[in-house]
C-alpha positions as protocol buffer text, in pm:
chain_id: "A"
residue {
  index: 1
  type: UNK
  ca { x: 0 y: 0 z: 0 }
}
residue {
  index: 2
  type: UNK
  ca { x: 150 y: 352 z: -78 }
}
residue {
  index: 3
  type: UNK
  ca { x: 119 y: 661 z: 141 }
}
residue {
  index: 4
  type: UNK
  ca { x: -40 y: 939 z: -30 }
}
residue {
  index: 5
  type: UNK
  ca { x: -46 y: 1291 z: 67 }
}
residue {
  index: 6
  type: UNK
  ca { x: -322 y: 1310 z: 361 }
}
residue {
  index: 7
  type: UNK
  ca { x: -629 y: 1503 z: 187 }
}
residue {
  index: 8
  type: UNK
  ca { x: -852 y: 1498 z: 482 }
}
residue {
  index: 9
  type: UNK
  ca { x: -779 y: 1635 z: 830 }
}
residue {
  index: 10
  type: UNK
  ca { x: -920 y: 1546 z: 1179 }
}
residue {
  index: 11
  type: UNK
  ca { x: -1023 y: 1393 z: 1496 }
}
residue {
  index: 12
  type: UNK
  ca { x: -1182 y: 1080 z: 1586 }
}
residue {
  index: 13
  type: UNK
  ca { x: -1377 y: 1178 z: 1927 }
}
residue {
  index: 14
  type: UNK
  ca { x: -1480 y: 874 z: 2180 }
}
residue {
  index: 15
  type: UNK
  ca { x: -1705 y: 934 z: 2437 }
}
residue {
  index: 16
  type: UNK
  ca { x: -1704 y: 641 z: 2649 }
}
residue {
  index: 17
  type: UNK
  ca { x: -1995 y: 516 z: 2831 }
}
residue {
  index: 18
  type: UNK
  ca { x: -1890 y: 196 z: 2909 }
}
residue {
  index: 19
  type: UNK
  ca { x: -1586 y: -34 z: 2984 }
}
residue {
  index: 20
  type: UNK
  ca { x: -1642 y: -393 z: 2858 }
}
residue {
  index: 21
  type: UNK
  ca { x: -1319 y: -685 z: 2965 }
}
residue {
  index: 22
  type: UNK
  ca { x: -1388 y: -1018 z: 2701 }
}
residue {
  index: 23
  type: UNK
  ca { x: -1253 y: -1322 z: 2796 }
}
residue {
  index: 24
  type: UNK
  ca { x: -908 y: -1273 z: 2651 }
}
residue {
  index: 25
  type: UNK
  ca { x: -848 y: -1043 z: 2963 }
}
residue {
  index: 26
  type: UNK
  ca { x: -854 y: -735 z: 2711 }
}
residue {
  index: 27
  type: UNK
  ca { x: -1116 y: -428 z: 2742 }
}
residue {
  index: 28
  type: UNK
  ca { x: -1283 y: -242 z: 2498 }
}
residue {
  index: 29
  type: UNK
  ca { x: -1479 y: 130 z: 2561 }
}
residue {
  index: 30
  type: UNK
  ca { x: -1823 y: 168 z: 2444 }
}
residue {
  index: 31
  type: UNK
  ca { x: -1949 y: 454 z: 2356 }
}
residue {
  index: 32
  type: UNK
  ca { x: -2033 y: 710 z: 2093 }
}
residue {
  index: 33
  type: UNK
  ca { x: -1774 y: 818 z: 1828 }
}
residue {
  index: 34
  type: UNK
  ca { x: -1746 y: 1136 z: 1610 }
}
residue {
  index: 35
  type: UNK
  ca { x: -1536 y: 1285 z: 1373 }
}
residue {
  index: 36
  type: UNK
  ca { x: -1424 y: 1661 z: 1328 }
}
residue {
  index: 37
  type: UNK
  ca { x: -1280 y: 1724 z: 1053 }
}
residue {
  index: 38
  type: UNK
  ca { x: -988 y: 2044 z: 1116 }
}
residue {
  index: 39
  type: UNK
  ca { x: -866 y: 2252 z: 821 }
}
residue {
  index: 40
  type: UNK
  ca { x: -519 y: 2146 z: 708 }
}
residue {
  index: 41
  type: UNK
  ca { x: -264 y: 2389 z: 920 }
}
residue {
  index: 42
  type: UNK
  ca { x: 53 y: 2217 z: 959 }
}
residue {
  index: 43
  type: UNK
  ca { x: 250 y: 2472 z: 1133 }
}
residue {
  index: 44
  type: UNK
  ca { x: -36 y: 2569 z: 1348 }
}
residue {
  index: 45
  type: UNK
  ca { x: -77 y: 2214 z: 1449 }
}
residue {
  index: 46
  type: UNK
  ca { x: 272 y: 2161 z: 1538 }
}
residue {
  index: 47
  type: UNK
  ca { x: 287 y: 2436 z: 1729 }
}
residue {
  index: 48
  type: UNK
  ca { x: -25 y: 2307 z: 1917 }
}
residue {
  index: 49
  type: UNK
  ca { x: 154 y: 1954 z: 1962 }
}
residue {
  index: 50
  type: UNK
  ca { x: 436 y: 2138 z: 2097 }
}
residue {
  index: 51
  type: UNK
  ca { x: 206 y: 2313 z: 2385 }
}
residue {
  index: 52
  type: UNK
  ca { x: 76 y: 1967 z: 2488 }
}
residue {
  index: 53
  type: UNK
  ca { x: 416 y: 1761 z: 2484 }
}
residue {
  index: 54
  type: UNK
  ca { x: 527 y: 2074 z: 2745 }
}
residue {
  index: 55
  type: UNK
  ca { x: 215 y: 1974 z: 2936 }
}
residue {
  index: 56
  type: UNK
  ca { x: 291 y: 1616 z: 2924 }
}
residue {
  index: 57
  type: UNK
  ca { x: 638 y: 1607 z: 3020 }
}
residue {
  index: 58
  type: UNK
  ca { x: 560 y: 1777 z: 3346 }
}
residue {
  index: 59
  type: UNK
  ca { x: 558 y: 1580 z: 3652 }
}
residue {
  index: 60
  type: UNK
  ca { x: 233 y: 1725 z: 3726 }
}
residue {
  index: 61
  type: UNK
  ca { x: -52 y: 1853 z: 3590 }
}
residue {
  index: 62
  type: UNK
  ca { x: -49 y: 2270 z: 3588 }
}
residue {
  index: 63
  type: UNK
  ca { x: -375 y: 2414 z: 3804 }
}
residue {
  index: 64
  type: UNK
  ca { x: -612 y: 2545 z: 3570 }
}
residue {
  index: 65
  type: UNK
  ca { x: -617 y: 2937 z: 3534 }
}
residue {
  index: 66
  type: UNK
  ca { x: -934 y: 3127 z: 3511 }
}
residue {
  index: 67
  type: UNK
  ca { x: -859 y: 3177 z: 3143 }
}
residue {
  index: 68
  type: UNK
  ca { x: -797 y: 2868 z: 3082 }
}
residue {
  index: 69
  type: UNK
  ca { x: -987 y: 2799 z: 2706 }
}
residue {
  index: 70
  type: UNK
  ca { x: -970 y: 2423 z: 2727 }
}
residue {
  index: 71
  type: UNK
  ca { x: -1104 y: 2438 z: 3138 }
}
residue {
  index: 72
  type: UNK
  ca { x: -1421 y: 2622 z: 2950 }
}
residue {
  index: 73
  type: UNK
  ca { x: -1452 y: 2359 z: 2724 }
}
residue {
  index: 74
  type: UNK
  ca { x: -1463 y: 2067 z: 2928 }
}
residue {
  index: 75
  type: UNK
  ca { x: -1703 y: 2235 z: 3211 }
}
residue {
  index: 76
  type: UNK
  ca { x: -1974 y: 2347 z: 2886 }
}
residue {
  index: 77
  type: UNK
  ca { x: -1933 y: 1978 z: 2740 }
}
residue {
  index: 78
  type: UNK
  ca { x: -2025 y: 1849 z: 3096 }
}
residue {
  index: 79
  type: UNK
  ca { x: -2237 y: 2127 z: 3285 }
}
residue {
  index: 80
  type: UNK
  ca { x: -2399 y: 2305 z: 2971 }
}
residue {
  index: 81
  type: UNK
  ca { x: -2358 y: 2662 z: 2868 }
}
């Protein structure tokens, strides 16, 4: 199979609602699924990688500031506008 140029951009999104273990002591999430598709902006996205590996490499999570866009996010995606 040869790679092509990627022509489509985005996120699979999993919402899971469940936890499910089969026999073959292996788990699986249930739940629902969407895509977003994001506009092709490689240098924007690498800059936005670059924010999160800084994140990640701490040895603990940074307290959420007042401004914090992502904090807003998750509370109206949870709690509602």
């Amino acid at each position: 199979m040869a790679l092509k140029p990627a022509t489509h951009l985005g996120l699979v999104c999993v919402e899971p609602s469940d936890i499910r273990e089969d026999p073959g002591a292996r788990i699986a999430y249930v739940g629902e699924v969407s895509w977003i598709e994001m506009p092709k902006d490689e240098p924007g996205f690498m800059a936005f990688a670059g924010e999160v590996i800084k994140i990640l490499a701490q040895p603990e999570p940074p307290l959420p500031g007042p401004g914090c866009e992502y904090c807003a996010y998750w509370r109206r995606s949870r709690l509602g506008p």
